[in-house]
DOSE-615432 format. One line per field, with one value per atom (N, C-alpha, C, O, CB): x negated, y negated, z negated; chain; atom name; residue number from 1. Coordinates in Angstrom, 1 decimal, always signed. Glycine has a CB too. Example, Ala and Ser with C-alpha at 12.3 -4.5 7.8 and 13.67 -1.06 7.14 Angstrom:
<atoms>
east <- c(-13.2  -12.3  -13.2  -14.2  -11.3  -12.8  -13.7  -12.9  -13.4  -14.1)
north <- c(+5.7  +4.5  +3.3  +3.3  +4.5  +2.2  +1.1  +0.0  -1.1  +0.6)
up <- c(-7.8  -7.8  -7.8  -8.5  -9.0  -7.1  -7.1  -7.9  -8.0  -5.7)
cadena <- c(A  A  A  A  A  A  A  A  A  A)
atomo <- c(N  CA  C  O  CB  N  CA  C  O  CB)
num <- c(1  1  1  1  1  2  2  2  2  2)
</atoms>
This chain:
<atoms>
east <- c(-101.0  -100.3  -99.2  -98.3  -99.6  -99.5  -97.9  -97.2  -97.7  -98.5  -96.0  -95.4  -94.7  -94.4  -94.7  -94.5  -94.0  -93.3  -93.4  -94.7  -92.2  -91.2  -90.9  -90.6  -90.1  -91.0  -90.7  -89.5  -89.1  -91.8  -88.7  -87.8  -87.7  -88.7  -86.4  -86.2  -86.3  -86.0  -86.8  -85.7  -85.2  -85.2  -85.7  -85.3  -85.0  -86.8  -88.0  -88.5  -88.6  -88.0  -88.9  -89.8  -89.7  -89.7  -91.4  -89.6  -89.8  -90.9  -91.4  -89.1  -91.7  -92.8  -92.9  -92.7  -93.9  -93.5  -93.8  -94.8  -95.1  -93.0  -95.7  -96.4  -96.4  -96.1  -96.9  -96.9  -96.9  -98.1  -98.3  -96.6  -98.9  -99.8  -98.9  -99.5  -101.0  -97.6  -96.7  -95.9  -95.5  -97.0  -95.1  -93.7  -92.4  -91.3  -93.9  -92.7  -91.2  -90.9  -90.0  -91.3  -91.8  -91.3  -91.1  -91.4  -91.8  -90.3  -89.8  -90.2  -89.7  -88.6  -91.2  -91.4  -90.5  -90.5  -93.6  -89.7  -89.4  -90.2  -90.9  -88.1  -89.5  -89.9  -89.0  -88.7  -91.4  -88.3  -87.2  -87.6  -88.2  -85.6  -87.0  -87.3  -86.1  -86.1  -88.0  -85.5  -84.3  -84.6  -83.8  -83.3  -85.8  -86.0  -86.4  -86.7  -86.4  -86.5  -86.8  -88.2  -88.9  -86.2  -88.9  -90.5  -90.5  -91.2  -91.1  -90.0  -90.6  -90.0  -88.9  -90.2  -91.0  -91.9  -93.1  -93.3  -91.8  -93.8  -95.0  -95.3  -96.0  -96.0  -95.0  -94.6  -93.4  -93.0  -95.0  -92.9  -91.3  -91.5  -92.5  -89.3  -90.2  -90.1  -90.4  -90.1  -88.8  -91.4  -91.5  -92.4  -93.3  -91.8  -92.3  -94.0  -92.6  -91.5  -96.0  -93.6  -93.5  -92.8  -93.4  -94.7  -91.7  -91.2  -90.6  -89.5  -90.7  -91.4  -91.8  -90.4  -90.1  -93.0  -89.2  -88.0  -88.2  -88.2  -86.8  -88.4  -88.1  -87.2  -86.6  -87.6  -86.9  -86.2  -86.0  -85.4  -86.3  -86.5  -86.3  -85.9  -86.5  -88.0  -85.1  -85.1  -84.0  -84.3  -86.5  -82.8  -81.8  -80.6  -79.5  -81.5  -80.8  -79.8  -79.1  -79.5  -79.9  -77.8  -77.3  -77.6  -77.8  -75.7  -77.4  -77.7  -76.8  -76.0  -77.7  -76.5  -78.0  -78.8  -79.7  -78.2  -78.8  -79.5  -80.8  -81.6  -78.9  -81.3  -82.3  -84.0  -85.0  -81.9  -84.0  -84.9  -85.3  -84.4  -84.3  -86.8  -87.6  -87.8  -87.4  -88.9  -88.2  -88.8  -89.3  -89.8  -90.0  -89.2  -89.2  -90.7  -90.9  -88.4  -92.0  -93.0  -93.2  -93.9  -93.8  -92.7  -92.7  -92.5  -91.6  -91.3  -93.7  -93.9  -92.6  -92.5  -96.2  -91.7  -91.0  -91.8  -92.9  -90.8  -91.3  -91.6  -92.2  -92.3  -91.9  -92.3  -92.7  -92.2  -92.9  -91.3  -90.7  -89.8  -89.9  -89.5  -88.2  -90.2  -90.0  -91.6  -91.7  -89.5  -92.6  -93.7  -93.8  -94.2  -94.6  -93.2  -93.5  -92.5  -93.2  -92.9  -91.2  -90.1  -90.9  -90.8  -88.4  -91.8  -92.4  -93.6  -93.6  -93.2  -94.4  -95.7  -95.1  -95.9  -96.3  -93.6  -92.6  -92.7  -93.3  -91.4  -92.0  -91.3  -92.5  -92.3  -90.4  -93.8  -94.5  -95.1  -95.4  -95.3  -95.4  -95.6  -94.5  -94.7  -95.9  -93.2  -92.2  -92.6  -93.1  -91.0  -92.4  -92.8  -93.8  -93.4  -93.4  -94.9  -96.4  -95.5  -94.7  -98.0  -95.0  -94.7  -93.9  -94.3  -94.0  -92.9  -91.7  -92.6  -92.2  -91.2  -93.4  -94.0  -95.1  -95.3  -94.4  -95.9  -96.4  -98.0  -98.8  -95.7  -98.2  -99.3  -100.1  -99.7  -98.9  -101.4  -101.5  -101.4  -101.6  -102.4  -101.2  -100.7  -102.3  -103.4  -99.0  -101.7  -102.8  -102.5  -101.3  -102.8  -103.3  -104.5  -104.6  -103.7  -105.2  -105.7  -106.0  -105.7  -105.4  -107.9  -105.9  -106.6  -108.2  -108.8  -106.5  -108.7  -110.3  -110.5  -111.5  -110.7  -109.7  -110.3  -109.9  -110.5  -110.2  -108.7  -108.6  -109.7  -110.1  -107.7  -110.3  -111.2  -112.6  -113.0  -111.4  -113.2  -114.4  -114.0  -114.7  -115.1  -112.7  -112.6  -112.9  -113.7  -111.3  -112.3  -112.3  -113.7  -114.0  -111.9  -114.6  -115.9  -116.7  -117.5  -116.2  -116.5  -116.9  -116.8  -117.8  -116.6  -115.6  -115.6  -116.3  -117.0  -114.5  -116.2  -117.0  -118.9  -119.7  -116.9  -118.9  -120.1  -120.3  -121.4  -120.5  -119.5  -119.2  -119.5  -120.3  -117.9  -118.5  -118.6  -119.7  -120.0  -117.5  -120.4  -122.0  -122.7  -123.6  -122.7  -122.6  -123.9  -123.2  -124.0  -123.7  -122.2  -122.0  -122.6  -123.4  -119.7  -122.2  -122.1  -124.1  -124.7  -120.7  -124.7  -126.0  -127.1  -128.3  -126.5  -126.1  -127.0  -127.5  -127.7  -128.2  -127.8  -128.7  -127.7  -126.8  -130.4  -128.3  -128.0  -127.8  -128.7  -129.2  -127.0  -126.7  -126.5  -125.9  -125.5  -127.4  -127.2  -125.9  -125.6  -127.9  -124.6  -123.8  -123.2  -122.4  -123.8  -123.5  -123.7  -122.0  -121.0  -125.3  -122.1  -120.5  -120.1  -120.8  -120.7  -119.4  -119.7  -119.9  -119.9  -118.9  -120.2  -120.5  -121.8  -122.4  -119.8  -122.5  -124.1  -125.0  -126.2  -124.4  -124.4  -124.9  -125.9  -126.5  -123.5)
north <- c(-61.2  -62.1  -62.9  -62.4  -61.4  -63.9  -65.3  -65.8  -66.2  -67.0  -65.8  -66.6  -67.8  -67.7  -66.0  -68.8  -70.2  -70.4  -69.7  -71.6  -71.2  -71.8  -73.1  -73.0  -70.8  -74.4  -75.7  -76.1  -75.7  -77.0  -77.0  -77.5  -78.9  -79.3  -76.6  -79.7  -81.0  -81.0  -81.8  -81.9  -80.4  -79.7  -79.0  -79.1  -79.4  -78.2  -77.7  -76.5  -76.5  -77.5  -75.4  -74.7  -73.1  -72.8  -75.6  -72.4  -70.5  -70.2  -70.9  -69.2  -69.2  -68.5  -67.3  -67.1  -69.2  -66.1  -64.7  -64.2  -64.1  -63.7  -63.8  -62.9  -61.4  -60.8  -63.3  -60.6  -59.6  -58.8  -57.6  -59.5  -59.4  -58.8  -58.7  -58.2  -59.5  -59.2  -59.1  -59.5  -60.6  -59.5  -58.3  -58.0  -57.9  -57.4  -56.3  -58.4  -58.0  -59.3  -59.6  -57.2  -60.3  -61.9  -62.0  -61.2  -62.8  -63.9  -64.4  -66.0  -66.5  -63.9  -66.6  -68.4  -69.4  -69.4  -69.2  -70.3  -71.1  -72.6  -72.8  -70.8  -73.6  -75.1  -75.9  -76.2  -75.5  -76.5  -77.6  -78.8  -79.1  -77.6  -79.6  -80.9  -81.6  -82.8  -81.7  -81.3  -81.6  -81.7  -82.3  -80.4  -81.1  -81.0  -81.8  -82.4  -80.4  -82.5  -84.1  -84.4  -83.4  -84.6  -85.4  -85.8  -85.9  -84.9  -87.2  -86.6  -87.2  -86.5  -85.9  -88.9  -86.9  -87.4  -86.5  -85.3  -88.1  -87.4  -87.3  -85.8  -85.1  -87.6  -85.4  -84.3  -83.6  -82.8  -83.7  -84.0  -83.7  -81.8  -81.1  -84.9  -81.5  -79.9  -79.3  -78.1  -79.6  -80.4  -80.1  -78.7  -78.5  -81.2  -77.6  -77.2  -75.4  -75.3  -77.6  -74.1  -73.3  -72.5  -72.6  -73.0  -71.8  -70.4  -69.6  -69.6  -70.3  -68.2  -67.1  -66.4  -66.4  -66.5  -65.8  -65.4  -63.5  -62.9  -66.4  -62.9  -61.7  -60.6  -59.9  -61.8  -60.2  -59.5  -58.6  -58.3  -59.6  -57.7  -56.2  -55.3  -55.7  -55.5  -54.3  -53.2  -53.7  -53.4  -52.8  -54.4  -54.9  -54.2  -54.7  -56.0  -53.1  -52.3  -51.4  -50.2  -51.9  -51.7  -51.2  -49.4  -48.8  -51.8  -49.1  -47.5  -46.6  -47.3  -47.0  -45.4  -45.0  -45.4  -44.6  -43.9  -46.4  -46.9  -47.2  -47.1  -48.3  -47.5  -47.9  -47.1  -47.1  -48.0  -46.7  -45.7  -45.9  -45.9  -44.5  -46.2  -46.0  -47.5  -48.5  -45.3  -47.3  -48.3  -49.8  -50.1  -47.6  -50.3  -52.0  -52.5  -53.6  -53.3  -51.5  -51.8  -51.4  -52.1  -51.4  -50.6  -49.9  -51.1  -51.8  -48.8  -51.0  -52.5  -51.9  -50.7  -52.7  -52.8  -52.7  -51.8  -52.2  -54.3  -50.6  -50.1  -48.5  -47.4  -51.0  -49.2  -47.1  -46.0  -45.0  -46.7  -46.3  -45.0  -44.8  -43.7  -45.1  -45.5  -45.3  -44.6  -44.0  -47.0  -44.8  -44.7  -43.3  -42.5  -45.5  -42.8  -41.1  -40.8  -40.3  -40.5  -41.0  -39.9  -39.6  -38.5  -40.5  -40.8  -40.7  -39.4  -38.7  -42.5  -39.1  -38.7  -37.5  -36.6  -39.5  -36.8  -35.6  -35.1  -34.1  -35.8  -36.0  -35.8  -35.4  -34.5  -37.3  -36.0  -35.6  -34.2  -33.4  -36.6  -34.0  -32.2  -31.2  -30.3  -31.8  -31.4  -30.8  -30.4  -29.4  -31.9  -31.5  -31.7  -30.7  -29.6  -33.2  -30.8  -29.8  -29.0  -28.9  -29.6  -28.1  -26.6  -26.3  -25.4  -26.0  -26.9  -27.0  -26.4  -25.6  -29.2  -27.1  -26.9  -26.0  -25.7  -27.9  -25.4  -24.2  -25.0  -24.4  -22.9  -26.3  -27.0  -26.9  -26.2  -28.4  -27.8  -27.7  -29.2  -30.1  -27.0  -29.5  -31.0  -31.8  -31.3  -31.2  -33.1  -33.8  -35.2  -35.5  -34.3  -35.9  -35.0  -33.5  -33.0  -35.6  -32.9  -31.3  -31.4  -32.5  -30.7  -29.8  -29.9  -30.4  -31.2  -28.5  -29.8  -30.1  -31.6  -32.0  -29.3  -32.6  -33.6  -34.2  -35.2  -34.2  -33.8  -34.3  -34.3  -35.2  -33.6  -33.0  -32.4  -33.6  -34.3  -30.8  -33.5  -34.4  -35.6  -36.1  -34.7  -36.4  -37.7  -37.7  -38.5  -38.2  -36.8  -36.4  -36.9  -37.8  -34.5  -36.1  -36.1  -37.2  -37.5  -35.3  -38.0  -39.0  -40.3  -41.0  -39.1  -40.5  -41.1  -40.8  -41.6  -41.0  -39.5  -39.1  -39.9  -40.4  -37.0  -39.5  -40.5  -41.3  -41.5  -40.7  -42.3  -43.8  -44.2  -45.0  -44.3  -43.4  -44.0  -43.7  -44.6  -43.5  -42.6  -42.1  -43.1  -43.5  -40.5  -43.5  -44.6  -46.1  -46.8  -44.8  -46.3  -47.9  -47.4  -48.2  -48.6  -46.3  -46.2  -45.9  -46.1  -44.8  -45.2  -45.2  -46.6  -46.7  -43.9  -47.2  -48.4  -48.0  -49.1  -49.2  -47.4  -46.8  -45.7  -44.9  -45.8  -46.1  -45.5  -44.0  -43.5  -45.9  -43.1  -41.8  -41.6  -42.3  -41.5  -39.8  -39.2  -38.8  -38.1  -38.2  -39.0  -39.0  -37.9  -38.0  -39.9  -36.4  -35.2  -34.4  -35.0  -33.9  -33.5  -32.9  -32.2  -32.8  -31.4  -31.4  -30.9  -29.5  -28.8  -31.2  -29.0  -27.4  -27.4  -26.3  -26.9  -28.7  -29.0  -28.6  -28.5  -31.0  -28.5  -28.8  -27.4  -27.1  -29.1)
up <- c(+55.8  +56.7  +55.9  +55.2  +57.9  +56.0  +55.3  +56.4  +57.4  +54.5  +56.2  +56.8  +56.3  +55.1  +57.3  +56.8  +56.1  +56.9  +57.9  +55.8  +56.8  +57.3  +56.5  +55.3  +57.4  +57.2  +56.4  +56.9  +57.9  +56.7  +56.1  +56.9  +56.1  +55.4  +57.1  +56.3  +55.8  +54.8  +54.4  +56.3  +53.7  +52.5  +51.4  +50.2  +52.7  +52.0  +51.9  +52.5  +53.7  +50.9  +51.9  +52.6  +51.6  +50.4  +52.5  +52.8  +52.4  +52.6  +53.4  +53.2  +52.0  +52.4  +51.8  +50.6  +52.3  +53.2  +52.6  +52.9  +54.1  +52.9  +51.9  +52.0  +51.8  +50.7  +51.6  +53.2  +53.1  +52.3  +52.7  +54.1  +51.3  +50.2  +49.1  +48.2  +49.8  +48.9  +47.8  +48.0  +47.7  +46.7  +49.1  +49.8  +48.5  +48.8  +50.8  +47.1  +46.2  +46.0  +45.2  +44.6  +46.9  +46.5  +47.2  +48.0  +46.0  +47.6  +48.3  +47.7  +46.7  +48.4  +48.4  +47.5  +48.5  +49.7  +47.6  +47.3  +47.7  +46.9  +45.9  +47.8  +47.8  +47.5  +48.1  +49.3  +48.0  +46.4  +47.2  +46.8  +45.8  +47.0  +48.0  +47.6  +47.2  +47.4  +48.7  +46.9  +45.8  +44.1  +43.4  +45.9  +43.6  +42.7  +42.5  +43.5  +42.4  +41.0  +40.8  +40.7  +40.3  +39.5  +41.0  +41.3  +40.1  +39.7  +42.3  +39.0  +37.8  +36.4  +36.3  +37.8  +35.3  +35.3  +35.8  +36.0  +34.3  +35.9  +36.6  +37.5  +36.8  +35.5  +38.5  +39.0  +39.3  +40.1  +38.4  +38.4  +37.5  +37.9  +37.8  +38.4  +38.4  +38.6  +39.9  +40.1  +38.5  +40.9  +41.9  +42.1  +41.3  +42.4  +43.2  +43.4  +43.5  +43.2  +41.3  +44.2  +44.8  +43.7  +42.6  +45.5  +43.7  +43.1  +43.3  +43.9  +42.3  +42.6  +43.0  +42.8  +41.6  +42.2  +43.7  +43.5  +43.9  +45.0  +44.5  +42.6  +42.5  +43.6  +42.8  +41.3  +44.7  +45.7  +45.9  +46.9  +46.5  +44.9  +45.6  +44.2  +43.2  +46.4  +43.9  +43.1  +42.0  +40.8  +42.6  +42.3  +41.5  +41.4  +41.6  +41.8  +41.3  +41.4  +40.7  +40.8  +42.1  +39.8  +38.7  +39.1  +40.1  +38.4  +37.8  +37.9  +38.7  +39.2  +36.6  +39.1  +39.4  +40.3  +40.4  +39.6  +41.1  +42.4  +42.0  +42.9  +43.0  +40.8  +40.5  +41.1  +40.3  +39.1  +41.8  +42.3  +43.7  +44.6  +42.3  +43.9  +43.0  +42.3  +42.8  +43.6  +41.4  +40.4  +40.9  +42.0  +39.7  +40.0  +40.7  +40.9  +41.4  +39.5  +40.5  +40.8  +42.4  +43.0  +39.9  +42.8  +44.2  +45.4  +45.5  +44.2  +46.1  +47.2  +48.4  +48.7  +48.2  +48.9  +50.1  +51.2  +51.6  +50.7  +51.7  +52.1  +51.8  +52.1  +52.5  +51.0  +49.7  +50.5  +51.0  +47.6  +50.4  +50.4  +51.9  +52.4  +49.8  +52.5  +54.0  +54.6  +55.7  +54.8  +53.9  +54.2  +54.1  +54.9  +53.6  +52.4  +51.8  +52.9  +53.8  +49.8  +53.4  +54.0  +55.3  +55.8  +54.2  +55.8  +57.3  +57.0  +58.0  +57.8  +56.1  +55.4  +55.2  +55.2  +54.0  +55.0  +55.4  +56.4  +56.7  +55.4  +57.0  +58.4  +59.3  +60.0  +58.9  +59.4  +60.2  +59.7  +60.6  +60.5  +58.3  +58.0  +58.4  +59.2  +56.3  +57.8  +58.5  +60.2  +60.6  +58.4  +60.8  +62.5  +62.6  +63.0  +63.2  +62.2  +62.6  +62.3  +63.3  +61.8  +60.8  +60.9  +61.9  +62.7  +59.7  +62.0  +62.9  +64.8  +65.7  +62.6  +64.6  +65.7  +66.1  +67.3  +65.9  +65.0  +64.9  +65.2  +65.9  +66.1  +64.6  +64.6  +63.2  +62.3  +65.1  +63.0  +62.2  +61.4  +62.2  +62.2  +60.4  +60.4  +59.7  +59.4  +59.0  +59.7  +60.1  +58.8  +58.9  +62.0  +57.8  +57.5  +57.1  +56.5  +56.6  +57.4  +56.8  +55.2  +54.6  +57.0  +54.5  +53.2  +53.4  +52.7  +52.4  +54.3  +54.6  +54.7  +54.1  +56.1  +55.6  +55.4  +54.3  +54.0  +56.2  +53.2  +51.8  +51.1  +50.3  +51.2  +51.3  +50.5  +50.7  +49.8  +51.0  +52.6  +52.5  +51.9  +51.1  +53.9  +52.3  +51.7  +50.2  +49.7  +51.9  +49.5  +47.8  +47.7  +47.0  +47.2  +48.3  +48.3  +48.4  +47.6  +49.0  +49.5  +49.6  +48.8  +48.6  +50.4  +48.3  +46.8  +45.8  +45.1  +46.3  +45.6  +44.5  +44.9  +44.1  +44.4  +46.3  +46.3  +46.1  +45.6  +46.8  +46.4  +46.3  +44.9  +44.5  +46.6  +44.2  +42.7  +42.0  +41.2  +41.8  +42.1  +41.5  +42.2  +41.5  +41.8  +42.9  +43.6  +42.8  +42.1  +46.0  +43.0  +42.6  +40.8  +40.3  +42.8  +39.9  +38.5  +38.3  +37.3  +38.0  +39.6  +39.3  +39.9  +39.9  +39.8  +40.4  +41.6  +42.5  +43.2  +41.3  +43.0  +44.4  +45.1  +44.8  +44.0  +46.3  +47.7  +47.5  +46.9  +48.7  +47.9  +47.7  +49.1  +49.8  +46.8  +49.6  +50.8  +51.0  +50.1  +51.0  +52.2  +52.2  +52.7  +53.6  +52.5  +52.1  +53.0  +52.9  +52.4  +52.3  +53.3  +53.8  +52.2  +51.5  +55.6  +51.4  +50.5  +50.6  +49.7  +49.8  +52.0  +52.5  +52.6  +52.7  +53.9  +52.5  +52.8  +51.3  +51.4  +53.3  +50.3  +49.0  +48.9  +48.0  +47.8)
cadena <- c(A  A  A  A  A  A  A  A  A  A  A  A  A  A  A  A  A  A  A  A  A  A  A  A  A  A  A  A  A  A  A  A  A  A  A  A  A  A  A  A  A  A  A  A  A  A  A  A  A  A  A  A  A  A  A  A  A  A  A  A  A  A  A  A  A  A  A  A  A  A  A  A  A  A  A  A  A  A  A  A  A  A  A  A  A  A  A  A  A  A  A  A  A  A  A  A  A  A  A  A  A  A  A  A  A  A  A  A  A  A  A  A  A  A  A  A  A  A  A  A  A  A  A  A  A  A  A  A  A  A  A  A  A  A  A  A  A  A  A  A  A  A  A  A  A  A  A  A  A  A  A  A  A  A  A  A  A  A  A  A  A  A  A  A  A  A  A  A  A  A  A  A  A  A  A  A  A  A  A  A  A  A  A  A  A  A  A  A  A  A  A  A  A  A  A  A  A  A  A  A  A  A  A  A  A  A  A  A  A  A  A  A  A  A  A  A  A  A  A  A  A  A  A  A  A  A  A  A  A  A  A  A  A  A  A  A  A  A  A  A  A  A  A  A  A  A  A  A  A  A  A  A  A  A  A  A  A  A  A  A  A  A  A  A  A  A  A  A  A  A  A  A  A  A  A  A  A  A  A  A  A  A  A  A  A  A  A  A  A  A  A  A  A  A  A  A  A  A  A  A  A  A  A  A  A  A  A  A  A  A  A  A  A  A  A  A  A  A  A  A  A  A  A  A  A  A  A  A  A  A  A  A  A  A  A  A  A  A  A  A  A  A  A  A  A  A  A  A  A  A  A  A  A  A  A  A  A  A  A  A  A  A  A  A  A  A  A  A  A  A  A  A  A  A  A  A  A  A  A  A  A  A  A  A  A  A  A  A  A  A  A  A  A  A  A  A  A  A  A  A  A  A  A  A  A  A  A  A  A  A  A  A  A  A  A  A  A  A  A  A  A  A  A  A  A  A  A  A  A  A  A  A  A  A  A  A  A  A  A  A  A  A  A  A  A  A  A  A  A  A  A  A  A  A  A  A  A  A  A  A  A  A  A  A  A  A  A  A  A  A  A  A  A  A  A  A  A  A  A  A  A  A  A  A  A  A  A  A  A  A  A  A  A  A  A  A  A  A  A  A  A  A  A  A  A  A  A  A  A  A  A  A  A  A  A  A  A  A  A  A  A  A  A  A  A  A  A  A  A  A  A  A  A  A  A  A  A  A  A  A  A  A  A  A  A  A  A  A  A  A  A  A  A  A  A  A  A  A  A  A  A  A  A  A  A  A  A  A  A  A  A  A  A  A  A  A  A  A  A  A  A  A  A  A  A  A  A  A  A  A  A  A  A  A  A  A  A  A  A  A)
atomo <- c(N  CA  C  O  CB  N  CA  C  O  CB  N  CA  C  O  CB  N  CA  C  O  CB  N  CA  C  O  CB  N  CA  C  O  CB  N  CA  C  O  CB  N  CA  C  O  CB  N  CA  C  O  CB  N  CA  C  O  CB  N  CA  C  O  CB  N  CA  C  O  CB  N  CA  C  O  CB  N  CA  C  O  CB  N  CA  C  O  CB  N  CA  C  O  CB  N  CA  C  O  CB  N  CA  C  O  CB  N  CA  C  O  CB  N  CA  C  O  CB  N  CA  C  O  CB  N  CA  C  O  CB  N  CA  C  O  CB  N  CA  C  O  CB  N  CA  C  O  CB  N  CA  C  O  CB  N  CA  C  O  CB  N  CA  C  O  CB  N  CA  C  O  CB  N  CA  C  O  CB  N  CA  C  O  CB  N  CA  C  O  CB  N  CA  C  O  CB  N  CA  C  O  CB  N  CA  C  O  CB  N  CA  C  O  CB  N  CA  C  O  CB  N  CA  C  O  CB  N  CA  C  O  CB  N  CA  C  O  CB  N  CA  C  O  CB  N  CA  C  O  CB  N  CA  C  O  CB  N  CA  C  O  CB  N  CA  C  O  CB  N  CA  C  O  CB  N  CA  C  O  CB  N  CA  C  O  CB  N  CA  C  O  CB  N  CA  C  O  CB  N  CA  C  O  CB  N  CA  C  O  CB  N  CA  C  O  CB  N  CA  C  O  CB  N  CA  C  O  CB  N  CA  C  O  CB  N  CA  C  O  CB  N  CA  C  O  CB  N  CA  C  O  CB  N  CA  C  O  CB  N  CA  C  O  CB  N  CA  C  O  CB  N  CA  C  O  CB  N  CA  C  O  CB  N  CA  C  O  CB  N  CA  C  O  CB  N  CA  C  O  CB  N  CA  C  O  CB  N  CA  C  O  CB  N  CA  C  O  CB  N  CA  C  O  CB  N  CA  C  O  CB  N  CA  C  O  CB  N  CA  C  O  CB  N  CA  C  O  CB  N  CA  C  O  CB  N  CA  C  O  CB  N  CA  C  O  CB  N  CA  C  O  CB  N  CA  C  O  CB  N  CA  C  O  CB  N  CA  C  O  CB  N  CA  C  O  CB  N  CA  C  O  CB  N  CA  C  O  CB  N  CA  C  O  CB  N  CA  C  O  CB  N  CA  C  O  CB  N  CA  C  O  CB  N  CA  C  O  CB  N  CA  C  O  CB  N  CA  C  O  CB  N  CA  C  O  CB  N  CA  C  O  CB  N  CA  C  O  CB  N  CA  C  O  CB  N  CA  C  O  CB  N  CA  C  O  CB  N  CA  C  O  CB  N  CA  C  O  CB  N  CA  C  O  CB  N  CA  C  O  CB  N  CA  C  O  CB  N  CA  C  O  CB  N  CA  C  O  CB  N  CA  C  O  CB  N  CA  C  O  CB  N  CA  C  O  CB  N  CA  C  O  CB  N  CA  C  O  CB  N  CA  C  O  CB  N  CA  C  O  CB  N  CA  C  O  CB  N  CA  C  O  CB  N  CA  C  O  CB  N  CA  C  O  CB  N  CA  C  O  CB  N  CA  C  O  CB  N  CA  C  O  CB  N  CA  C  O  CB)
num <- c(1  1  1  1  1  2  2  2  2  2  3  3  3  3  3  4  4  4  4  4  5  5  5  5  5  6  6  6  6  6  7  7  7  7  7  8  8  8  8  8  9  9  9  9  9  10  10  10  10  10  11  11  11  11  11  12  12  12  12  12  13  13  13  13  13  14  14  14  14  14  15  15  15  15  15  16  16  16  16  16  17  17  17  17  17  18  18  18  18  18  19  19  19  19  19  20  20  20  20  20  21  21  21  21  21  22  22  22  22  22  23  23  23  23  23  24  24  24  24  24  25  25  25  25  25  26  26  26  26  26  27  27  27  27  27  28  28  28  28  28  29  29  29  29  29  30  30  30  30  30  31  31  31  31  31  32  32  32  32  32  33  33  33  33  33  34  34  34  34  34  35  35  35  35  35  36  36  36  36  36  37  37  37  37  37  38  38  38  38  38  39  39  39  39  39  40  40  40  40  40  41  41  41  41  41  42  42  42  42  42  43  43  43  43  43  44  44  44  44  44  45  45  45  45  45  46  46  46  46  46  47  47  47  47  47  48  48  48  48  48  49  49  49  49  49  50  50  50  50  50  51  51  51  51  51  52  52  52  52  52  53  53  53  53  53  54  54  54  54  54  55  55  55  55  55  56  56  56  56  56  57  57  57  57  57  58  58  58  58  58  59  59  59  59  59  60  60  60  60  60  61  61  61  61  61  62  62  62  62  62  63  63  63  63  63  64  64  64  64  64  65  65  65  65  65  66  66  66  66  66  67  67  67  67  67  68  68  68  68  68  69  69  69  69  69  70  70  70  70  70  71  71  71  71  71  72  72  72  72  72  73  73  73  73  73  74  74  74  74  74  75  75  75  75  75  76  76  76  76  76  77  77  77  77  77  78  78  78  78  78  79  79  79  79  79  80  80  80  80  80  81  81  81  81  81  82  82  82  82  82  83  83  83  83  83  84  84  84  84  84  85  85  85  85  85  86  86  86  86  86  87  87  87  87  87  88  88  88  88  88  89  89  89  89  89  90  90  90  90  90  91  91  91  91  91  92  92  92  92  92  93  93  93  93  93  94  94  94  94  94  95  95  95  95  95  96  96  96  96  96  97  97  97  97  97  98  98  98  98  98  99  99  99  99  99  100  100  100  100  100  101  101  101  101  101  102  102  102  102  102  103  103  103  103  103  104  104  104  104  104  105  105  105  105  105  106  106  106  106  106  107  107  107  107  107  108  108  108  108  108  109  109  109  109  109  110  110  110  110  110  111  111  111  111  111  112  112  112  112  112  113  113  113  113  113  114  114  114  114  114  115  115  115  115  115  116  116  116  116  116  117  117  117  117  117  118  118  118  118  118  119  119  119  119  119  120  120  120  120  120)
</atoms>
């Protein structure tokens, strides 16, 4: 999803496929020559932060840290609750598995039976 925003001045836009930027476009910038400095740039936004703040790392997309603490908090919750949490090791495991299929089929070309790994 992008969002734009124009105005008489110029224009913001964000995309949320590469949440560490921010594009702008001014029209203040000079036309000439031929183009001159006009056209969209890419302003760096996230992870500027003298030490020790610097954490996590500036490749880390907006939202990282909030995603792992959530990916906690809900295993916490199951034990907490005397559940079992969700995903399993078991469905780690078929997913594990299923890749492994994926990739032997794309690396052999053909179609691979897609079976459980308890089926073998």
């Amino acid at each position: 999803m992008r969002l734009e925003i124009h105005g008489a001045r110029g224009a913001l836009r964000f995309n949320t496929m590469q949440p560490n930027y921010l594009e702008t476009y001014s029209l203040s910038d000079p036309e000439e020559p031929l183009g001159g400095m006009r056209g969209w740039r890419r302003i760096d936004t996230v992870h500027r932060y003298p030490k020790p703040g610097g954490w996590p790392g500036p490749k880390f997309a907006v939202g990282w840290i909030r995603s792992h603490i959530h990916c906690l908090y809900s295993f916490v919750e199951a034990v907490a609750a005397g559940r079992p949490a969700h995903p399993s090791l078991q469905e780690g495991i078929r997913l594990q598995y299923l890749l492994e299929q994926i990739r032997e089929s794309a690396r052999e070309r053909a179609w691979k039976r897609a079976t459980r790994p308890n089926e073998r």
